[in-house]
C-alpha positions as YAML, in Angstrom:
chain: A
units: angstrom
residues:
- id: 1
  name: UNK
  ca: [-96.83, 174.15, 164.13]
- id: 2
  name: UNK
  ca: [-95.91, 171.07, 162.31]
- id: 3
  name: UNK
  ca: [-92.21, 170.82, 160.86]
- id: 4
  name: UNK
  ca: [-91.34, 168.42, 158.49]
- id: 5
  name: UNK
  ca: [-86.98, 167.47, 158.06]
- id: 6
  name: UNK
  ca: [-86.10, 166.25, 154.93]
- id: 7
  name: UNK
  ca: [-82.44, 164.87, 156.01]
- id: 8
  name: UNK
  ca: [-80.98, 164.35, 152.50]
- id: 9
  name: UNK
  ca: [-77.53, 163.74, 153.40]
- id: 10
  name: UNK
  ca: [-76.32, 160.04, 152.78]
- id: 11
  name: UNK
  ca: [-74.12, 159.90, 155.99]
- id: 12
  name: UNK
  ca: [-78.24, 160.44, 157.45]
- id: 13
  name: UNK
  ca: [-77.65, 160.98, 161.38]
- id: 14
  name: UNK
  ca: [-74.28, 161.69, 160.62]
- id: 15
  name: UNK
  ca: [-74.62, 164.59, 159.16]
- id: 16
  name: UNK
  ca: [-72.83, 167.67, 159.64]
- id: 17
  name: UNK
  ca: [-75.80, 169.56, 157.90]
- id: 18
  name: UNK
  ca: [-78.15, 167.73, 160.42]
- id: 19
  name: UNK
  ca: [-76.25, 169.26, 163.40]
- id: 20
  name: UNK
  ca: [-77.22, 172.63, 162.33]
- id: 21
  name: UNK
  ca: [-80.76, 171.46, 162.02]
- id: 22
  name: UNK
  ca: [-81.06, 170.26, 164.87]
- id: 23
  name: UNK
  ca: [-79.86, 173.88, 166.76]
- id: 24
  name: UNK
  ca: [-82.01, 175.39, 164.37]
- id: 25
  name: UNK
  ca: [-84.87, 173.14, 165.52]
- id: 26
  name: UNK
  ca: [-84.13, 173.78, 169.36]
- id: 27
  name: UNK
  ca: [-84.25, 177.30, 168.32]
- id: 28
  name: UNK
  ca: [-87.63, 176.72, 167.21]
- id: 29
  name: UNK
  ca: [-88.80, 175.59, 170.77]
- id: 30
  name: UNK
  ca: [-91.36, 172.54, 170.90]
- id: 31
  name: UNK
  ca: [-93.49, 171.77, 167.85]
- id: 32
  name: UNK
  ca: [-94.59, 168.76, 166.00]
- id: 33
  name: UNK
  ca: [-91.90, 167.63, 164.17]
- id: 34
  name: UNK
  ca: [-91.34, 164.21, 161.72]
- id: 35
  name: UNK
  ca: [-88.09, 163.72, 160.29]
- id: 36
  name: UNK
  ca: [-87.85, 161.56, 157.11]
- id: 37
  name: UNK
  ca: [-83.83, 160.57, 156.55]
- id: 38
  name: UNK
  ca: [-83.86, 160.47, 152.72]
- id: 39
  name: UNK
  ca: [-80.74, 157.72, 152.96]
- id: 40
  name: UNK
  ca: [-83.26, 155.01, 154.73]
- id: 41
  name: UNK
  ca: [-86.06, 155.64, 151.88]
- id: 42
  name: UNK
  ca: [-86.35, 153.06, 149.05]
- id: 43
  name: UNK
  ca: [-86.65, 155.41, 146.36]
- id: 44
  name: UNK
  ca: [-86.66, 154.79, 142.83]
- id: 45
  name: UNK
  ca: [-85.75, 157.64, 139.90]
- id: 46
  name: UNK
  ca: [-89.07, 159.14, 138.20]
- id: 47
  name: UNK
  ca: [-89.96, 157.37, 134.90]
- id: 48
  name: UNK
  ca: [-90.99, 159.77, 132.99]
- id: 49
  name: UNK
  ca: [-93.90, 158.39, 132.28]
- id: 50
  name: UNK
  ca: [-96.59, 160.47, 133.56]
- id: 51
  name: UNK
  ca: [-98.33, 157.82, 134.82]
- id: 52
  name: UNK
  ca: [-99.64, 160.26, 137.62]
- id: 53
  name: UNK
  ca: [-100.87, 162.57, 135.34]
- id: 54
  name: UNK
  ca: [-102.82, 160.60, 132.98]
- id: 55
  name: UNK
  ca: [-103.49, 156.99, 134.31]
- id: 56
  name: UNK
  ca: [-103.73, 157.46, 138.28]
- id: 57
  name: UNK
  ca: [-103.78, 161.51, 138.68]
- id: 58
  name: UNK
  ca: [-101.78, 162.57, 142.09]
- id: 59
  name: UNK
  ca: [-100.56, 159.29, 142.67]
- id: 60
  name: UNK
  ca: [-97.29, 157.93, 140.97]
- id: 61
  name: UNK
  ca: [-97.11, 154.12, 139.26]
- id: 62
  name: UNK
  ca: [-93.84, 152.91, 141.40]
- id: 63
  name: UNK
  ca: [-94.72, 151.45, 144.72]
- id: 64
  name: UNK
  ca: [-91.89, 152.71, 146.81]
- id: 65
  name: UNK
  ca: [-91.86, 154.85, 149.88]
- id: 66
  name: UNK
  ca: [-92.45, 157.94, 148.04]
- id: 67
  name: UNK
  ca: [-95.96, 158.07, 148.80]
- id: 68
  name: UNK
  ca: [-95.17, 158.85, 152.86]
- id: 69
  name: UNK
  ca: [-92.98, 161.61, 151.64]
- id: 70
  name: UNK
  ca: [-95.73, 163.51, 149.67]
- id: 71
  name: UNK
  ca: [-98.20, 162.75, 152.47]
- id: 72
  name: UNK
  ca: [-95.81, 164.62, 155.16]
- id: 73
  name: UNK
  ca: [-95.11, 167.19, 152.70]
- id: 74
  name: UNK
  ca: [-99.09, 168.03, 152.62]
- id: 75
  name: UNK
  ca: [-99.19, 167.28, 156.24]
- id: 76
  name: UNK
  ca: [-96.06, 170.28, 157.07]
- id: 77
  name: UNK
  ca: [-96.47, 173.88, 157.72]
- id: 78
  name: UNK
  ca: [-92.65, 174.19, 157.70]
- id: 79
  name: UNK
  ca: [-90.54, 172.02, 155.33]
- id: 80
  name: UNK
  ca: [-86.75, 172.04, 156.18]
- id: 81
  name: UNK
  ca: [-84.25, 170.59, 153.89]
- id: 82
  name: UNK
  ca: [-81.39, 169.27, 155.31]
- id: 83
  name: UNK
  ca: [-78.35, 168.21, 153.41]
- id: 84
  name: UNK
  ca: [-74.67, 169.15, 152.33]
- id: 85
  name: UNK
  ca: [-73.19, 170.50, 148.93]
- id: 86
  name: UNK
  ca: [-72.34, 167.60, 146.51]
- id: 87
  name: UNK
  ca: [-71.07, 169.03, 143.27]
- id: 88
  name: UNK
  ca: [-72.49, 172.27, 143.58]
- id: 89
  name: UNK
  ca: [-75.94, 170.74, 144.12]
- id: 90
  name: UNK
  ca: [-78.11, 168.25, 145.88]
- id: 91
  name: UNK
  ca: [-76.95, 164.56, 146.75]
- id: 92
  name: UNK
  ca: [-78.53, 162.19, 144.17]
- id: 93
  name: UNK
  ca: [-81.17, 160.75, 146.19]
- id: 94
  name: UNK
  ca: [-82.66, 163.84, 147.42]
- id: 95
  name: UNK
  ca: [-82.78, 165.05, 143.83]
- id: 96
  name: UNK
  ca: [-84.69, 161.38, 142.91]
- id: 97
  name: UNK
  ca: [-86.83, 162.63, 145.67]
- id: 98
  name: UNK
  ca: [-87.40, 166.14, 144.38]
- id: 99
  name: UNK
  ca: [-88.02, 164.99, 140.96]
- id: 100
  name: UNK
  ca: [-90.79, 162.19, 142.19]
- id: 101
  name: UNK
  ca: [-92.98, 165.10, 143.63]
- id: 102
  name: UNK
  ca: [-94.57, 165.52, 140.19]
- id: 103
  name: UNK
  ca: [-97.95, 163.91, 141.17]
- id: 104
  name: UNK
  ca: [-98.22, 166.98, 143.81]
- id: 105
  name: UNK
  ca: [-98.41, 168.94, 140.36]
- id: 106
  name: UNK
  ca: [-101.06, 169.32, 137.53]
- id: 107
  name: UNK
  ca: [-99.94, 169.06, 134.02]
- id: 108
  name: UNK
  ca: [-101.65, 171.71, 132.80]
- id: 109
  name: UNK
  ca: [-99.47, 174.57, 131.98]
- id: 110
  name: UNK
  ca: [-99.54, 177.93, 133.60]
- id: 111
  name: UNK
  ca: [-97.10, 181.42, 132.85]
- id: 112
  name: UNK
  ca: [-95.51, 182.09, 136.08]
- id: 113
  name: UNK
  ca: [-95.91, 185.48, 138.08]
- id: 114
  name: UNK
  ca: [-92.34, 185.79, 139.58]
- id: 115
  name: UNK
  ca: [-90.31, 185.78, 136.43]
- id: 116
  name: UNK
  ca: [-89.16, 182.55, 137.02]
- id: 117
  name: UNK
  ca: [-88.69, 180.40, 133.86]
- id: 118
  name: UNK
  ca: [-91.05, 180.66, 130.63]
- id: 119
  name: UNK
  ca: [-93.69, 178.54, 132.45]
- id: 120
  name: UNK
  ca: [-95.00, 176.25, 135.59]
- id: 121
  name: UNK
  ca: [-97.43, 173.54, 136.24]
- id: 122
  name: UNK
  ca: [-99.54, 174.58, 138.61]
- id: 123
  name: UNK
  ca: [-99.67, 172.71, 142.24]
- id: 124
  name: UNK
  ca: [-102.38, 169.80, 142.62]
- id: 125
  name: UNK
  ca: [-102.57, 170.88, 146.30]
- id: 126
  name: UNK
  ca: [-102.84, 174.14, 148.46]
- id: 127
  name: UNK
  ca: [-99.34, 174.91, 149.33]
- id: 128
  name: UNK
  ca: [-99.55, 178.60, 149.52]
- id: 129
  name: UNK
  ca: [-98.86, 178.22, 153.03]
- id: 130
  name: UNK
  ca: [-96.44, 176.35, 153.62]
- id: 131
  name: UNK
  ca: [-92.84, 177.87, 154.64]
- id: 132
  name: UNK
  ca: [-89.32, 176.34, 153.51]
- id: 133
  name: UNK
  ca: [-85.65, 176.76, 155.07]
- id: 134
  name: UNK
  ca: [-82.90, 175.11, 153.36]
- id: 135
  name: UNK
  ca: [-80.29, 174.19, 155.86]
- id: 136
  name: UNK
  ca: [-76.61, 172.91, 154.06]
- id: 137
  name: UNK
  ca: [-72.85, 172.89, 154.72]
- id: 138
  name: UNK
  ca: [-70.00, 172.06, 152.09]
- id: 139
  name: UNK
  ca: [-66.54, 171.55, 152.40]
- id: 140
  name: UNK
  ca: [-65.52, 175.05, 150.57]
- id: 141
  name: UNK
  ca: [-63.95, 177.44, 152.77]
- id: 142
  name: UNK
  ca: [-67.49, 179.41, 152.00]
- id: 143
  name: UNK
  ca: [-70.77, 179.07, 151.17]
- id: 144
  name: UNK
  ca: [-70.46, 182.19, 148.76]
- id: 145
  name: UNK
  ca: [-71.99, 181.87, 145.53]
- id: 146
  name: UNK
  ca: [-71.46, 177.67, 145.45]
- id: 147
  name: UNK
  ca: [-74.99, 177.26, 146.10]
- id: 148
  name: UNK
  ca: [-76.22, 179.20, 143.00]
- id: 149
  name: UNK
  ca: [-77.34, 175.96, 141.12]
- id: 150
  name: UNK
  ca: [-79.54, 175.30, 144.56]
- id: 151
  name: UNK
  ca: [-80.98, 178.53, 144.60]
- id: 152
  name: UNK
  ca: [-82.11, 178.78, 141.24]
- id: 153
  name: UNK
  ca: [-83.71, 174.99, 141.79]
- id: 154
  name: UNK
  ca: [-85.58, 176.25, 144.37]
- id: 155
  name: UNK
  ca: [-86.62, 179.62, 142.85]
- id: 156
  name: UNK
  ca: [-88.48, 177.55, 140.28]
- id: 157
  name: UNK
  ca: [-89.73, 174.92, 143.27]
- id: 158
  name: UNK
  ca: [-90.90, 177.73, 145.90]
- id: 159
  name: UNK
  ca: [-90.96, 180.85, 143.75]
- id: 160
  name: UNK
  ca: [-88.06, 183.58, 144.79]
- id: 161
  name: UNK
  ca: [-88.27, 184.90, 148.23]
- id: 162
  name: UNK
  ca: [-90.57, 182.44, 149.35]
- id: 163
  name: UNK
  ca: [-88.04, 180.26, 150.95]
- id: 164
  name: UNK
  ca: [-84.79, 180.79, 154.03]
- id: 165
  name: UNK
  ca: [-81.38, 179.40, 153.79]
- id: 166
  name: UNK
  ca: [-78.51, 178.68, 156.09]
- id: 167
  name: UNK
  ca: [-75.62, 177.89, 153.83]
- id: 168
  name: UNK
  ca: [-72.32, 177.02, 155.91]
- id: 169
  name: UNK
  ca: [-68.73, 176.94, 154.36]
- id: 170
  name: UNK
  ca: [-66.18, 174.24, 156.08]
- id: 171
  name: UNK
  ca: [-68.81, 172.08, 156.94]
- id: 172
  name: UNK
  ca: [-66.19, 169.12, 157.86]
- id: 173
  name: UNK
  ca: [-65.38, 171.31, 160.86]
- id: 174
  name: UNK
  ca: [-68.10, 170.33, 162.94]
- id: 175
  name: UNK
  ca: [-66.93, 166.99, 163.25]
- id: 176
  name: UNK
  ca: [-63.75, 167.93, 164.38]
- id: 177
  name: UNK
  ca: [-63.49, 167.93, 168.50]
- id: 178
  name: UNK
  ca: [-60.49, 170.63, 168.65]
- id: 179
  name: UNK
  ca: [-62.69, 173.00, 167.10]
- id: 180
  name: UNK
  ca: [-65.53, 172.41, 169.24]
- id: 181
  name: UNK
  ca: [-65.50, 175.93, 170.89]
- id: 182
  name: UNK
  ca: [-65.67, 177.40, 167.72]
- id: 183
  name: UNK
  ca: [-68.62, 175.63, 166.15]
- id: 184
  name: UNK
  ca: [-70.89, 175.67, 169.11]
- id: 185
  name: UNK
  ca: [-70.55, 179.09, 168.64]
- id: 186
  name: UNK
  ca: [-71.79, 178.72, 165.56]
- id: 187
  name: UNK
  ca: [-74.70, 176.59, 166.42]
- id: 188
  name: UNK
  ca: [-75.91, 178.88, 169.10]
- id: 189
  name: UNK
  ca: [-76.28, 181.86, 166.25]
- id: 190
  name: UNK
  ca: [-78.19, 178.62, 164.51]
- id: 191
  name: UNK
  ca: [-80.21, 178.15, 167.39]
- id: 192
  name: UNK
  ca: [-80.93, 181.66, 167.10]
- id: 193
  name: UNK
  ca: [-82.00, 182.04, 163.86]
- id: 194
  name: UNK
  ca: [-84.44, 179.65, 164.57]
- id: 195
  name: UNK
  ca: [-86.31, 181.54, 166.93]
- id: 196
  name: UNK
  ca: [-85.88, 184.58, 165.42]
- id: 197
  name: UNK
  ca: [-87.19, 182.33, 161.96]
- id: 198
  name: UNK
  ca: [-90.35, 180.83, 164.26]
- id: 199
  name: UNK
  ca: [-91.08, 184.80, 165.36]
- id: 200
  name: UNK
  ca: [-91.04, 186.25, 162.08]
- id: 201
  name: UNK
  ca: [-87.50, 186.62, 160.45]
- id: 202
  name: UNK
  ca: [-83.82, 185.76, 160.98]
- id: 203
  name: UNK
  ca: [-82.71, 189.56, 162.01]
- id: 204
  name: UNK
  ca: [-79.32, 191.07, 159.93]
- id: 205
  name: UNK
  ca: [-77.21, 190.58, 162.80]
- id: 206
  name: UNK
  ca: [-77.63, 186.99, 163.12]
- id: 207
  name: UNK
  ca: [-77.28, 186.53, 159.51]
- id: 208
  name: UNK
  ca: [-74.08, 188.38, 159.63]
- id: 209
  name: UNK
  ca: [-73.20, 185.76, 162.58]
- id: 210
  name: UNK
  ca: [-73.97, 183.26, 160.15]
- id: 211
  name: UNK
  ca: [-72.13, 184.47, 157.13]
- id: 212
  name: UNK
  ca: [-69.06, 184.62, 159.51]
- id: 213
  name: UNK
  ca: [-66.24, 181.69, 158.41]
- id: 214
  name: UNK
  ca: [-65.57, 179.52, 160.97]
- id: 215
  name: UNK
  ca: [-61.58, 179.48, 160.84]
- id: 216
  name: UNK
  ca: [-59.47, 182.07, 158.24]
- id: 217
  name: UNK
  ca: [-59.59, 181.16, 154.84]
- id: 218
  name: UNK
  ca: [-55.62, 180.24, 154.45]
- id: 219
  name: UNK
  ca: [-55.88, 178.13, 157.44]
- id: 220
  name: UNK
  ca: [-58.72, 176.28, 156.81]
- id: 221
  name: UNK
  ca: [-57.60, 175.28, 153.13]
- id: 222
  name: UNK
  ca: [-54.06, 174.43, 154.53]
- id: 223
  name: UNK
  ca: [-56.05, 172.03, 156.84]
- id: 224
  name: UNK
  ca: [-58.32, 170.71, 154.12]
- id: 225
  name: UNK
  ca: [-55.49, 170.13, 151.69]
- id: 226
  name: UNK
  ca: [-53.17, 168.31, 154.11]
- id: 227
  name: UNK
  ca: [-56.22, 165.74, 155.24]
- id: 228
  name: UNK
  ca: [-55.78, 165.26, 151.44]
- id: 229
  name: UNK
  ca: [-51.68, 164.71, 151.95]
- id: 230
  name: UNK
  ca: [-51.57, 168.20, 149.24]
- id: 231
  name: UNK
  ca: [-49.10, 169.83, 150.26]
...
């Protein structure tokens, strides 16, 4: 199985999201894996120009370092994509990455079968295979419904249902060494999601595990407001 780890967090091995990727990679057990830390990249914004669409098809015009990205996309079974919340979406350069896969699309369009949108562009590649997990913390006390602009980004990427998501509240926490007990417990039901993930499905009661806020909600915002000096 080859994996694929999209770190698009700019603090790159810093990041609190990465920790969870990583449990959820040991989880996994031993498997080709390439990681690709988005914040080391030289990556320039897309155009517009549909250069790779008309003038060189599948390939874009701007010589950066998004050409190794598409070719370990296409090279992946499993694409995870590692990063935390920033304003309800994305950080900026993994969304200059996202919008730079267009030469892995055709410009013809297509109507769509899922009910996603009013219409698609049909992939340039076979990708019908290929598996996604979406693995993110963010500094609200929980992930609950902050991550709606992400999901409906990737319902028109991956198609709905076709992709798995760990979305952890208080993400700040797992830098914190007093708390330590608490978040390796976290990372273990991580860990396990991944092999249950690798076997066939993250079961209910590990997604209940993960679903679980790390601290009380009053406490945690108490903590989070005074780091701020709110009182």
């Amino acid at each position: 199985m080859k994996i694929l780890v999209i770190n698009g967090s700019p603090r790159g091995k810093g990041s609190n999201s990465l920790k969870l990727t990583r449990a959820f990679l040991e989880g996994i057990g031993e498997h080709d894996v390439k990681e690709i830390g988005v914040s080391e990249l030289t990556l320039l914004p897309c155009k517009g120009c549909f250069g790779c669409w008309r003038r060189t098809p599948g390939k874009c015009v701007i010589q950066d370092d998004m050409s190794q990205v598409i070719e370990a996309e296409l090279w992946a079974d499993i694409i995870i994509w590692s990063f935390p919340l920033y304003y309800y979406n994305v950080p900026g350069p993994l969304k200059t990455l996202i919008d730079r896969q267009l030469p892995m699309l055709l410009p013809y369009m297509v109507d769509r079968k899922d009910g996603i949108g009013s219409g698609s562009h049909p992939f340039r590649y076979d990708m019908s295979g290929k598996r996604h997990i979406l693995i993110s913390t963010c500094g609200f006390y929980s992930a609950d419904k902050n991550y709606d602009s992400i999901k409906c980004m990737f319902d028109y990427i991956c198609g709905k249902g076709n992709y798995e998501t760990i979305f952890c509240g208080q993400g700040e926490l797992f830098a914190a060494p007093g708390l330590k007990e608490r978040t390796d417990m976290y990372l273990d039901a991580v860990k396990k999601a991944g092999s249950e993930y690798i076997s066939g499905g993250i079961s209910d009661a590990t997604r209940a595990s993960l679903n679980e806020l790390l601290i009380p909600k009053d406490v945690y915002e108490q903590m989070a407001n005074a780091s701020w000096g709110a009182q």
